[in-house]
C-alpha positions in Angstrom: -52.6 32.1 97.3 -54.2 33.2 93.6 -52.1 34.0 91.2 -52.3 36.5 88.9 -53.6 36.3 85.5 -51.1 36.7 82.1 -52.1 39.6 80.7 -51.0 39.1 76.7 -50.8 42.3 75.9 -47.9 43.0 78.5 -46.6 40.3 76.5 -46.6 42.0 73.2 -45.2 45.4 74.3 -42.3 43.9 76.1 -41.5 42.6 72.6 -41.9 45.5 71.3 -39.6 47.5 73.5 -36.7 45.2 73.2 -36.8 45.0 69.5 -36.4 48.5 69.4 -33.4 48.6 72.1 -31.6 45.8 69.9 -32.5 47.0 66.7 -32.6 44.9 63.2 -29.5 43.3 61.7 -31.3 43.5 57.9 -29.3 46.4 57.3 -25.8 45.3 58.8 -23.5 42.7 57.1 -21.0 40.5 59.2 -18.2 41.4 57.7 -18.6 45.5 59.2 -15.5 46.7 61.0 -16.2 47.3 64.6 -15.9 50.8 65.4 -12.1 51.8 65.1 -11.5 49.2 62.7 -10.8 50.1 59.0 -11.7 48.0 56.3 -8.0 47.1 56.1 -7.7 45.5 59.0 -10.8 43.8 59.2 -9.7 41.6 56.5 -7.2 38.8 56.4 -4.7 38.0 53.5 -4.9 33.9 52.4 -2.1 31.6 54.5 0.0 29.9 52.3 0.1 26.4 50.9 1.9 24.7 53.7 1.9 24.7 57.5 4.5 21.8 58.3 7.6 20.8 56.6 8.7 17.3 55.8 12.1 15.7 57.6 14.9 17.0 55.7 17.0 14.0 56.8 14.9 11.7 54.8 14.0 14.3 52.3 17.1 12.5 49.8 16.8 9.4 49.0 19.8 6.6 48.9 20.2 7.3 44.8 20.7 10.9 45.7 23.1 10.2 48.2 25.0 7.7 46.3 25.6 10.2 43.5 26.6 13.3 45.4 28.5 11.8 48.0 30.4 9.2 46.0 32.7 8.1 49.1 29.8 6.8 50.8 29.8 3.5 48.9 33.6 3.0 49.2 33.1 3.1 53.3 33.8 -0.7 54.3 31.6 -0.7 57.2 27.5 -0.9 56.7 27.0 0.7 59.6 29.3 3.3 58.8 26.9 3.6 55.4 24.3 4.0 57.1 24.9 6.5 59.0 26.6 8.6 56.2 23.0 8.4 54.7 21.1 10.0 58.4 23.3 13.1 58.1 23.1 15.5 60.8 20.0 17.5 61.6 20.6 21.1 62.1 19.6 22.4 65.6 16.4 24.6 65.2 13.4 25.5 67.3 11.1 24.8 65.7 10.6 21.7 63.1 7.8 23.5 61.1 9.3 26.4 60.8 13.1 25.5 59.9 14.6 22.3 59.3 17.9 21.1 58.1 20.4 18.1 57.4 24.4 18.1 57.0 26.4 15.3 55.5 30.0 14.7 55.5 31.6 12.5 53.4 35.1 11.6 52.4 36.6 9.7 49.4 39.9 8.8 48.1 39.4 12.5 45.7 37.6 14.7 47.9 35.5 15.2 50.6 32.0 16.2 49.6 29.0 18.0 51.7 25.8 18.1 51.3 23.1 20.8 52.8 19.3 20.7 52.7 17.4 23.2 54.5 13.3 24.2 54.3 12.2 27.1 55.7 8.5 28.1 55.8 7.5 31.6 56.1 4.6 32.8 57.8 3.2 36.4 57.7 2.1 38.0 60.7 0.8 41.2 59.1 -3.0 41.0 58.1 -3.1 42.8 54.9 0.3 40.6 53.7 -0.5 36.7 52.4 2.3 34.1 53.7 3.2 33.9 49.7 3.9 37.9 49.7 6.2 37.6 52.5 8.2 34.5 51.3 8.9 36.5 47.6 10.1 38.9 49.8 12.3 36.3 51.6 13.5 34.9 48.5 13.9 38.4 46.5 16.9 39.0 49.1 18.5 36.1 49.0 18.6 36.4 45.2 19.9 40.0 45.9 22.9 38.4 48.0 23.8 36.1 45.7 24.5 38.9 43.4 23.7 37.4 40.2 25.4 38.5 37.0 23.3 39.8 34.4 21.7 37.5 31.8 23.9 37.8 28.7 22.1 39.2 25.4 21.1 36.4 23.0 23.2 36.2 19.8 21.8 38.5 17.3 24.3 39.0 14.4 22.2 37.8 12.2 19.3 40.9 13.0 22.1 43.4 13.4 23.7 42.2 9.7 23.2 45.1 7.4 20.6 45.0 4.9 21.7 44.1 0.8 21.6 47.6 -0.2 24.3 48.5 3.0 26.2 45.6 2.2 27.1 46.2 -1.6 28.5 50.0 -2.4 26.9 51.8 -4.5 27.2 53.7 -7.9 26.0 57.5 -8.7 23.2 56.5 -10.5 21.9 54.1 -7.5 22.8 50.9 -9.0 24.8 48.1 -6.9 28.5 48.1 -7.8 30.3 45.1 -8.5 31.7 43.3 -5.6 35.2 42.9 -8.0 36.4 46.7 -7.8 38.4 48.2 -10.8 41.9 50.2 -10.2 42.8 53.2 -12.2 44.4 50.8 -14.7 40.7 49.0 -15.8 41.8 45.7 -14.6 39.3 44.2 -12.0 41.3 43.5 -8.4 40.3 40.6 -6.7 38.3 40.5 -3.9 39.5 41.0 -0.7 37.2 38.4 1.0 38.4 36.0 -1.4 41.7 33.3 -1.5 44.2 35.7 -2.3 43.0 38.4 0.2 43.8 38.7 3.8 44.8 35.3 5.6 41.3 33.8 6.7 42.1 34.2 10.9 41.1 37.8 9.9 38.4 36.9 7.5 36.8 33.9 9.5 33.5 34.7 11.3 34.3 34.0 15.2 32.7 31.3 16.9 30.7 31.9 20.5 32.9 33.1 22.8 32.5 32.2 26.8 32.6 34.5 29.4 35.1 36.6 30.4 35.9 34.2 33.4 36.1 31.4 31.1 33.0 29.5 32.4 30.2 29.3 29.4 27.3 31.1 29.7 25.1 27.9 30.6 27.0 27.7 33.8 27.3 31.2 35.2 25.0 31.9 37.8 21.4 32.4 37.0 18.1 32.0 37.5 16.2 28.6 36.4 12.8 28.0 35.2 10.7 24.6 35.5 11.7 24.4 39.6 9.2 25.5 42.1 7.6 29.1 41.8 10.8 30.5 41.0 14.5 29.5 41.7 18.0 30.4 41.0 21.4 28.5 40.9 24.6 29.6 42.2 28.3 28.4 41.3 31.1 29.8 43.0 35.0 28.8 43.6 37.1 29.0 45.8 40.6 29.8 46.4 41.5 26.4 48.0 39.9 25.2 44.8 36.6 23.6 46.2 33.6 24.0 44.5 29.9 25.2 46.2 26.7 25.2 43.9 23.8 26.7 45.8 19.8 25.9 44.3 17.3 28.1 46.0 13.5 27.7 44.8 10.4 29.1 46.2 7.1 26.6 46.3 4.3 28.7 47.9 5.4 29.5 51.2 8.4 27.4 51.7 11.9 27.9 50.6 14.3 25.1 50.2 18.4 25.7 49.7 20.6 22.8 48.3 24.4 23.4 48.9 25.7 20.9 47.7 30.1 21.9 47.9 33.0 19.6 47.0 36.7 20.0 48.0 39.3 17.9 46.2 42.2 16.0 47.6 44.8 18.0 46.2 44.8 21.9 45.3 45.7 20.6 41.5 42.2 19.7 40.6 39.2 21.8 40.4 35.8 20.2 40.6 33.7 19.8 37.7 30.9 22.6 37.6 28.5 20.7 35.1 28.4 17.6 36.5 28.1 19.1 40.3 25.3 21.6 38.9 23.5 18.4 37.2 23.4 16.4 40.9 22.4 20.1 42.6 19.4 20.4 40.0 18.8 17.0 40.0 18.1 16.8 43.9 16.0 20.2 43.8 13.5 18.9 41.3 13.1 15.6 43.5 12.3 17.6 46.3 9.8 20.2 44.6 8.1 16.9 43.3 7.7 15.6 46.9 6.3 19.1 47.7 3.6 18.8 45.3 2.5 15.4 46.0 
């Protein structure tokens, strides 16, 4: 049977034909929203830093332990050691999401605990970054903690009054001595000086601390040089045992140390600076490991 010839110039207005069904895609740009799509929701806000989180069981070294568990190096047994450094891992459902670790350890003062939890936050919203949402994560648990207000800083020295306030005056301008004169002539002697008032009324008072008797260096507050942001909390209880709480941000992941001691007998209250110092201490070891 013969064939038919190829006719090129079916050929060529095939081509043409489709081309114009299909049209060019010189004047489009990949990034177009389909149709029903808004520019919003066509673009994707940036996933955070981290997508996994690291063991928390492991996440404190021996040191760490040794220092804010004391009792674990007065246990007799090494296998009793070595357990109280594996703590407990929290039960979650997923290990890079939430992660945590509990130890329990008792001593012949007190029994001390120990809490490390990570928690990464993901967004699921398109126009909000996995960073944005963990803020917002932190933000409230800043708001729950219910931070007292920074104290103002010391400023007697701007809020003195100026030479000309601090001397009196005469009519014609001119300062007045600071010995006064009584109706008599005779100078009187200064009131700020030996013979005046006894000095507890006279003596310029010292820096007070807080109304609650803590100094202002260990209320509750927020810290700087940990993470993206971070705050500490300190709080006692009635049965006197001691909590301090250090929360810090790092991109998308939040860690909490909670670290809480309660003494052997109701007459001694844990020390807040030293258990602060092993909180902090253990927070800046773990935002290190984050940013290795």
């Amino acid at each position: 049977m013969q064939r038919k010839a190829y006719v090129p110039g079916v050929a060529v207005l095939l081509a043409a034909l489709l081309t114009a069904c299909t049209g060019s895609d010189d004047g489009g740009s990949k990034d177009d929203a389909r149709p029903g799509e808004t520019a919003t929701t066509a673009t994707t806000a940036q996933p955070g830093r981290y997508d996994t989180l690291p063991e928390p069981c492991g996440s404190a070294d021996h040191d760490s332990l040794d220092s804010l568990l004391p009792g674990i190096e007065q246990l007799p047994d090494t296998e009793q050691r070595e357990q109280a450094y594996e703590g407990e891992a929290t039960q979650t459902y997923d290990t890079d999401r939430k992660a945590g670790c509990r130890w329990k350890v008792e001593s012949t003062n007190a029994t001390d605990y120990l809490f490390v939890d990570f928690e990464r936050v993901t967004s699921y919203g398109n126009t909000v970054s996995d960073d944005s949402k963990a803020q917002e994560v932190y933000g409230a648990k800043v708001e729950a903690a219910d931070l007292p207000e920074p104290s103002p800083s010391e400023s007697a020295s701007e809020e003195s009054p100026s030479d000309e306030s601090a001397s009196p005056q005469t009519e014609d301008g001119d300062q007045a001595d600071p010995t006064t004169t009584d109706a008599s002539g005779s100078p009187s002697p200064d009131p700020s000086g030996p013979s005046g008032s006894d000095s507890s009324s006279t003596a310029s008072p010292s820096p007070s601390p807080s109304v609650s008797g803590t100094p202002a260096s260990l209320l509750p507050r927020t810290l700087d040089d940990l993470g993206d942001e971070a705050f500490l909390d300190d709080a006692l209880g009635t049965s006197r045992q001691r909590t301090v709480t250090v929360v810090f941000r790092t991109s998308n992941v939040i860690v909490t140390v909670e670290y809480e001691e309660q003494p052997a007998t109701t007459t001694t209250v844990p020390d807040s600076e030293e258990m602060q110092d092993k909180a902090r201490k253990l927070a800046e070891r773990l935002a290190a490991a984050f940013d290795d």
